[in-house]
N, C-alpha and C positions, 0 to 999 in steps of 0.2 A: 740550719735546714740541711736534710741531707736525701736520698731516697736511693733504697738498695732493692735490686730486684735478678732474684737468681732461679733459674730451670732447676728441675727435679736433679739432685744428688746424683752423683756417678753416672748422669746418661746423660746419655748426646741426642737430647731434642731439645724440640722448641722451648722454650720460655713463653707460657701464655699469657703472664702478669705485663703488666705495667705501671711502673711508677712516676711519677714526678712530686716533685718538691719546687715551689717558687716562692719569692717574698709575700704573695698575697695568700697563696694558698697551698695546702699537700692534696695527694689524691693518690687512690691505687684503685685498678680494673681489673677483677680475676677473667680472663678469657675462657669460656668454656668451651672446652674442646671435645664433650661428650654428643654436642651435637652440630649441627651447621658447622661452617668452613671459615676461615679467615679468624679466626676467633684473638690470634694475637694481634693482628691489626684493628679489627674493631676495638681492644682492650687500648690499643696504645693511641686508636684517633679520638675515644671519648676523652683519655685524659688531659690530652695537648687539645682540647677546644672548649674546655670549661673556661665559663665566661669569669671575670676577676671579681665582678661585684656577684656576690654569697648568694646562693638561691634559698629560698627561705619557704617554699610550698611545693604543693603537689603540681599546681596550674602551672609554676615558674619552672619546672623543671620538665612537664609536660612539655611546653613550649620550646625550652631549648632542644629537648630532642627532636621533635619535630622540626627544626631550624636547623639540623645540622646532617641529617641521616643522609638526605639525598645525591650528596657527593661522593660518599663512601660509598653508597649501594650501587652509583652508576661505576664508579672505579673499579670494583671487586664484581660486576657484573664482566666487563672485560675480561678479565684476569680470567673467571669463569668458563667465557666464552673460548678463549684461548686455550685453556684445559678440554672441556667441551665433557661430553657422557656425564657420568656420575655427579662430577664434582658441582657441573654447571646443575644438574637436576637438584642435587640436595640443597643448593644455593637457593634456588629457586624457592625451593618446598617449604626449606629451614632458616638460612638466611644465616647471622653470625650472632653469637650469643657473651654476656660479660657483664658482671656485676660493678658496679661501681660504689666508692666511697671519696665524700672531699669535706675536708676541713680548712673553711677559711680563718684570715688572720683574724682575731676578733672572736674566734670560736664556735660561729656557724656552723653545722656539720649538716649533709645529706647524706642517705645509703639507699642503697636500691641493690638487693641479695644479701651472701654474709658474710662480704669482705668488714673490715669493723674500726669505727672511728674509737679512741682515747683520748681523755685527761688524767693524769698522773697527779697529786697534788704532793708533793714533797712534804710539805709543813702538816699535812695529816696524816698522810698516806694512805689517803683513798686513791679508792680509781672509779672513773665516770669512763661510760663509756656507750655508743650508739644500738648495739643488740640489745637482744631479749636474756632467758633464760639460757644457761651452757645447755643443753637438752635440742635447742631448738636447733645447731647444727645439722641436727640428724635430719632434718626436716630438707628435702629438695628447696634451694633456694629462687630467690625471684632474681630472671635475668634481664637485663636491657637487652631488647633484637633489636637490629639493622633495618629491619620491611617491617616489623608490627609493633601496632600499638605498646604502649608500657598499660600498668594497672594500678590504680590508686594506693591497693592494699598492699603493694612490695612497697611501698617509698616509707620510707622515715625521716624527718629532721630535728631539729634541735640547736642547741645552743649552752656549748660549758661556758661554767662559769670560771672564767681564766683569771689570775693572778698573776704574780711574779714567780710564785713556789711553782708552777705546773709545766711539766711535760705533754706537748700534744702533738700524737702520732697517730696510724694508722696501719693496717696491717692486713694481709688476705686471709684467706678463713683459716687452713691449717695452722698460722702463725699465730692468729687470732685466739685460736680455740687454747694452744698454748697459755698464751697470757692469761687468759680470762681463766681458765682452768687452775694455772700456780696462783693469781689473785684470791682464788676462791680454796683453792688450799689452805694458802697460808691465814686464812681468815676462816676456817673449817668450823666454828662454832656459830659462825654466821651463816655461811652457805651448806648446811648439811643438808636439810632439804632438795637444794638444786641440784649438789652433787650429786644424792640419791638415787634424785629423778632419772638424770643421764648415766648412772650406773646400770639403772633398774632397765634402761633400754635395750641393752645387752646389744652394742654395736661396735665398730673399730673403737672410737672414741669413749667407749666405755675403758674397756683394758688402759688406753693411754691415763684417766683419771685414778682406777685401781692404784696405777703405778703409782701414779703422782701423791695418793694420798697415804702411801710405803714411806715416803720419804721423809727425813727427819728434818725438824726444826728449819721448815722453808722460810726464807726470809724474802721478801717479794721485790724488794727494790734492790737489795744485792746481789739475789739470786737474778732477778728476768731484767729490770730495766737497768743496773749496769752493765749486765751482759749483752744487750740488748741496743735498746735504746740511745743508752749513754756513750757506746764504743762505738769510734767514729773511724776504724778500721774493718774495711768492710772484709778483709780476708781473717780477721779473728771471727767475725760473726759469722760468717758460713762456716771456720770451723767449730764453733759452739752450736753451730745448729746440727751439725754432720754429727757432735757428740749427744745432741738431746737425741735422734734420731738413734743413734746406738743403746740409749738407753728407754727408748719404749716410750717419748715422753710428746715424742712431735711425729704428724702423719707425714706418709712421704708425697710430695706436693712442691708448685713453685712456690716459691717465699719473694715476698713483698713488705719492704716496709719503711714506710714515710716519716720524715722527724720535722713538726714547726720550728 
């Protein structure tokens, strides 16, 4: 188990992700900093209060956020109030916004936005994993707020089917998009259509798959998940990620990413 979680390359801000890694379970929370306040503590109290037994629906997961908000909302009310003007008005109005993803032991997965769960299977080398189509990044995701309701249509669950051969990890969206992007490279006779699709979009993430699908003879588990995944130096990984970034392959973003 390992869980690495690093602020946007060369600057000096927050880090709105958060990670953990525990015996029973991984999980990453992208904090959204586009709107509402507190966004890296919301992201880091969802993670550290997921319950150990796996939530397995929409009701179960309704529930526990509903079980959990109202500490946080009174705490970061404070905090607000002690700021006072703007910060306490936009709290008010907006509240703190973060995507979540967790994979328990056993291979239960939830999501809610487009941070994104994985299985790796070594002895195939497939990859399973909790999103939809590469396309749909471009799509505004669904966020967990602090003060309001969730909605049924962001949640996803599931359940890999785990083996001995599998790698099961987790990753926020820019890193995600990565993966799922070299996966669907290196399998380009499979995935042209989807590649297509999110070509034909003509967005940031278009250009980064253009690249990606320049490049020669991708091999997927030597190129991404032992560079990746399998390296358990986390200062070679942020600089492989500082070189995919030099090379047009990864957005600039926090990076998040959890290993069972």
């Amino acid at each position: 188990m390992r869980a690495l979680s690093i602020g946007k390359l060369n600057e000096n801000l927050v880090n709105e992700d958060s990670a953990i890694a525990k015996d029973c379970l991984i999980a990453v929370s992208d904090g959204a900093g586009g709107g509402g306040v507190f966004a890296d503590l919301w992201s880091r109290y969802l993670v550290e209060h997921l319950p150990e037994e796996s939530i397995t629906n929409y009701e179960q997961f309704d529930k526990w956020i509903d079980g959990i908000w109202e500490p946080f909302y009174n705490d970061c009310e404070e905090k607000a109030k002690a700021e006072g003007g703007m910060l306490l008005n936009k709290f008010y109005d907006e509240g703190s916004f973060a995507t979540l993803v967790a994979v328990w032991k056993g291979g239960q997965w939830v999501s809610y936005g487009d941070s994104v769960a994985f299985c790796y299977d070594k002895s195939t080398g497939r990859l399973s994993h909790s999103f939809g189509r590469i396309a749909d990044f471009n799509n505004p995701p669904y966020l967990v707020n602090c003060k309001d309701p969730t909605v049924k249509d962001g949640f996803k669950a599931g359940r890999f089917d785990v083996n001995e051969h599998c790698i099961v990890f987790a990753a926020s969206d820019a890193l995600a998009h990565y993966i799922l992007m070299m996966y669907e490279v290196a399998h380009v006779e499979e995935f042209t259509d989807e590649l297509m699709e999110a070509v034909n979009a003509k967005t940031k993430d278009s250009n980064f798959i253009l690249t990606a699908l320049n490049l020669k003879n991708v091999v997927f588990e030597k190129d991404v998940i032992d560079k990746l995944v399998r390296n358990k130096n986390n200062w070679n990984v942020k600089q492989h990620l500082q070189k995919l970034r030099n090379k047009q392959l990864l957005a600039h973003d926090d990076y998040s990413l959890v290993v069972l």
